[in-house]
C-alpha positions in Angstrom: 1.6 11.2 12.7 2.2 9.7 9.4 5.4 9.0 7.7 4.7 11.5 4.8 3.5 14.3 7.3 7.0 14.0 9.3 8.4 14.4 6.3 6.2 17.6 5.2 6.9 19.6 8.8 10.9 18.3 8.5 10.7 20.2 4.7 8.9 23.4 6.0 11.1 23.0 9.4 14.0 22.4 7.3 13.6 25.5 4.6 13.0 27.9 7.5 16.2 26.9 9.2 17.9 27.2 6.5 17.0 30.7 5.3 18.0 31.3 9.3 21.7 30.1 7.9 21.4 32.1 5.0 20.9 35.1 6.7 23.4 34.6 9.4 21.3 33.9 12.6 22.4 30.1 12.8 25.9 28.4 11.8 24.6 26.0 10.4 21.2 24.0 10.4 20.4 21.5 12.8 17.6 19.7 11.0 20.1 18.5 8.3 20.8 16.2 11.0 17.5 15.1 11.5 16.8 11.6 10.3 13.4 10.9 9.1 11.1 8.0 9.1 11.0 6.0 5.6 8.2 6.9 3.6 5.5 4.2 3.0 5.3 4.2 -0.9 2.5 1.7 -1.7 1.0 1.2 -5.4 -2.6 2.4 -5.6 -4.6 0.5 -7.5 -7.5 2.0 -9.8 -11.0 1.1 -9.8 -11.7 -0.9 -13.0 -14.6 0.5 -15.3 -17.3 -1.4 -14.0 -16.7 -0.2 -10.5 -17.0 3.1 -11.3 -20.1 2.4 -13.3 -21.3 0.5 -9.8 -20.5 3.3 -8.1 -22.6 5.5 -10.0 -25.5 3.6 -10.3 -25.4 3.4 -6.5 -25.1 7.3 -6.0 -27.9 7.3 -8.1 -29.7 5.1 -6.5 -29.0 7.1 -3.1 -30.1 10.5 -4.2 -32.9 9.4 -6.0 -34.1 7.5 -2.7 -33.3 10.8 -0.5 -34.6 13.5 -3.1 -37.8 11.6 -4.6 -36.3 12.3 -8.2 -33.4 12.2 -10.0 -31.1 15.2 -9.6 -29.6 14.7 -12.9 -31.3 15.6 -16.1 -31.8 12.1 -18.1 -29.3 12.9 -21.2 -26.3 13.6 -18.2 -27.1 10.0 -17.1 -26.8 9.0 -20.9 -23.8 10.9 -21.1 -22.1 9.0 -18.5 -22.9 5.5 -19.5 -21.6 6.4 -22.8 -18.0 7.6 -21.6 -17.7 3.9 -19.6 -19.5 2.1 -21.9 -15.6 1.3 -23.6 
């Protein structure tokens, strides 16, 4: 299980426990005591323009192969390059 799902059952385990406390069934909650794995931040880095623009030339390129035409009317296409096109 990954660090950030620990961390999402702890909350969830966590909230119920404490409304448990709140309403008198528990003295006081055991998962505050829990420790939890550190979370593995990591920077996520973007595809650049003319990735995406690979990308959907490839799509493209797939359904076209797969359907025998394009599924996309000609001015979408157009569209598209336009918004990328910088």
């Amino acid at each position: 299980m990954s660090s950030g799902r620990v961390h999402q059952v702890h909350r969830a385990i966590r909230t119920a426990l404490n409304e448990a406390v709140r309403r008198g069934h528990l003295a006081r909650n055991p998962a505050e005591m829990a420790k939890t794995p550190p979370v593995n931040d990591y920077d996520v880095e973007p595809y650049t323009v003319d990735e995406v623009q690979q990308l959907f030339v490839a799509a493209h390129a797939s359904l076209t192969a797969h359907v025998g035409s394009s599924p996309w009317p000609s001015a979408c296409g157009k569209v598209k390059r336009r918004a990328f096109s910088g």
